[in-house]
VOPAGU-2260 file (C-alpha; in pm, 1 decimal, decimal comma):
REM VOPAGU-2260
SITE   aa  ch    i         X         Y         Z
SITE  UNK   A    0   -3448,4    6026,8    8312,2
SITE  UNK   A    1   -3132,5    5929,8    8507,0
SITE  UNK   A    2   -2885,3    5662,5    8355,0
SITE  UNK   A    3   -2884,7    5334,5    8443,1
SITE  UNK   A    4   -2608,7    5229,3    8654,1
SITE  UNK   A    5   -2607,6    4912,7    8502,3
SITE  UNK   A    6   -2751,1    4823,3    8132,8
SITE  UNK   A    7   -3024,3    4615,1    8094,5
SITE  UNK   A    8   -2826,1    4386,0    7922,5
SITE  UNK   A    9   -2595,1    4344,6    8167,3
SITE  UNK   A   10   -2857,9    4234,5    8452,1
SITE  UNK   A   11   -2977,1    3941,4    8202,4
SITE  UNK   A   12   -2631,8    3823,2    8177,4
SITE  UNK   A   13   -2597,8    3855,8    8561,0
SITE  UNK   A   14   -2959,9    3664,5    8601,9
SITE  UNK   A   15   -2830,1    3379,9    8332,1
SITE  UNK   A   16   -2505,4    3404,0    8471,1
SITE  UNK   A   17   -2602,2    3345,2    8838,9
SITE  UNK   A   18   -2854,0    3094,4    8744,9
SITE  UNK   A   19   -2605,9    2835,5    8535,2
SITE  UNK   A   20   -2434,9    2865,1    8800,7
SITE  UNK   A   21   -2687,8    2768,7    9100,3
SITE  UNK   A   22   -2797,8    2462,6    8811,0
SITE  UNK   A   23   -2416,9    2367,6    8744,2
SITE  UNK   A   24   -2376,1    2356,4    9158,5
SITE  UNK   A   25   -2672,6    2137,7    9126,1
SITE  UNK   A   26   -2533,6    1848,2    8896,7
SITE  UNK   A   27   -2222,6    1865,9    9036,4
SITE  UNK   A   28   -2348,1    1769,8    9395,9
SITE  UNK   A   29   -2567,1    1496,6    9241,5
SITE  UNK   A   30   -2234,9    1384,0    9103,3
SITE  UNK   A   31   -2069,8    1423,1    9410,9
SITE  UNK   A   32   -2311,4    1188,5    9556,8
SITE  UNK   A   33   -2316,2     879,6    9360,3
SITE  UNK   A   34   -1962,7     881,5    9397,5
SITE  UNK   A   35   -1950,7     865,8    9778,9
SITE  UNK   A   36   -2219,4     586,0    9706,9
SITE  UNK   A   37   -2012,3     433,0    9449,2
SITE  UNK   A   38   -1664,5     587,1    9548,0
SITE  UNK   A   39   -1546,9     559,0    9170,9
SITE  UNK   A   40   -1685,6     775,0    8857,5
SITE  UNK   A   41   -1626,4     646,2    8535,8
SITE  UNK   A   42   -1431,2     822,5    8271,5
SITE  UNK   A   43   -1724,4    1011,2    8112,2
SITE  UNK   A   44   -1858,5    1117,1    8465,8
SITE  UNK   A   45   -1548,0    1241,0    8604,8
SITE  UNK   A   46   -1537,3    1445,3    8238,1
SITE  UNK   A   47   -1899,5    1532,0    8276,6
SITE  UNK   A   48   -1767,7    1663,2    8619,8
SITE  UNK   A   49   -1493,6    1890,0    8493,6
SITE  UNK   A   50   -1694,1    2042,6    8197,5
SITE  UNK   A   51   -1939,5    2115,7    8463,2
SITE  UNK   A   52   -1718,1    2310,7    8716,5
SITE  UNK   A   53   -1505,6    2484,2    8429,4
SITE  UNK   A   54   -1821,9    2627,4    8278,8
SITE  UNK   A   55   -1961,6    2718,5    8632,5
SITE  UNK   A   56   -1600,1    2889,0    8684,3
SITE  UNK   A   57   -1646,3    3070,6    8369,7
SITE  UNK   A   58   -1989,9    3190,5    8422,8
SITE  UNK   A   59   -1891,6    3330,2    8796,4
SITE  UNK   A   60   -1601,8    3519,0    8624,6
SITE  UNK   A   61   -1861,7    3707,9    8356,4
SITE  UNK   A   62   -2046,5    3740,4    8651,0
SITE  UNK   A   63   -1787,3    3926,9    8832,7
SITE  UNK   A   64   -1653,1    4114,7    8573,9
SITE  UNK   A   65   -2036,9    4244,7    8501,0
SITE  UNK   A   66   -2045,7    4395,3    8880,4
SITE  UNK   A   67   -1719,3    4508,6    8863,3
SITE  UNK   A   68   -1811,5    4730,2    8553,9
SITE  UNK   A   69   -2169,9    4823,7    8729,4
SITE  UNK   A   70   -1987,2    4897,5    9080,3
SITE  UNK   A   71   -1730,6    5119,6    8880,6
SITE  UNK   A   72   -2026,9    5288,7    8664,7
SITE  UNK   A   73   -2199,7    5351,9    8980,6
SITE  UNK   A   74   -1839,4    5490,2    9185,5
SITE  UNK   A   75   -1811,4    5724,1    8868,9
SITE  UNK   A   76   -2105,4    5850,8    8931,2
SITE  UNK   A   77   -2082,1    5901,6    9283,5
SITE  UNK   A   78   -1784,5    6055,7    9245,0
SITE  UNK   A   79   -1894,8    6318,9    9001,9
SITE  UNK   A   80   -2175,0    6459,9    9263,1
């Protein structure tokens, strides 16, 4: 059986990952909206806010760093045919 390009493990993260993301996205529009109806946050929104896009920033760096690993796995690979 041929080796997996990428580890199972490593599609999970990219599944959890991608969808923390999409749900982070989410909030932060909902946000986004009762501000333009409001046009102020309070404090512990506009905090709320900023937790929310740092840990969508994080996940879509794991998420990148994941492919990056799977797209070198898969050029090492390539290149040793």
């Amino acid at each position: 059986m041929a080796e997996p390009v990428i580890e199972r493990e490593e599609v999970v993260a990219l599944l959890f990952n991608v969808s923390d993301i999409v749900a982070a996205l989410s909030r932060i529009e909902r946000c986004s909206r009762r501000m333009m109806a409001r046009k102020r946050l309070t404090e512990a929104e506009r905090a709320a806010l900023r937790a929310e896009r740092e840990r969508m920033l994080a996940n879509a760096a794991r998420t990148r760093e994941l492919a990056e690993r799977a797209q070198a796995k898969l050029d090492a690979k390539t290149s040793q045919r």
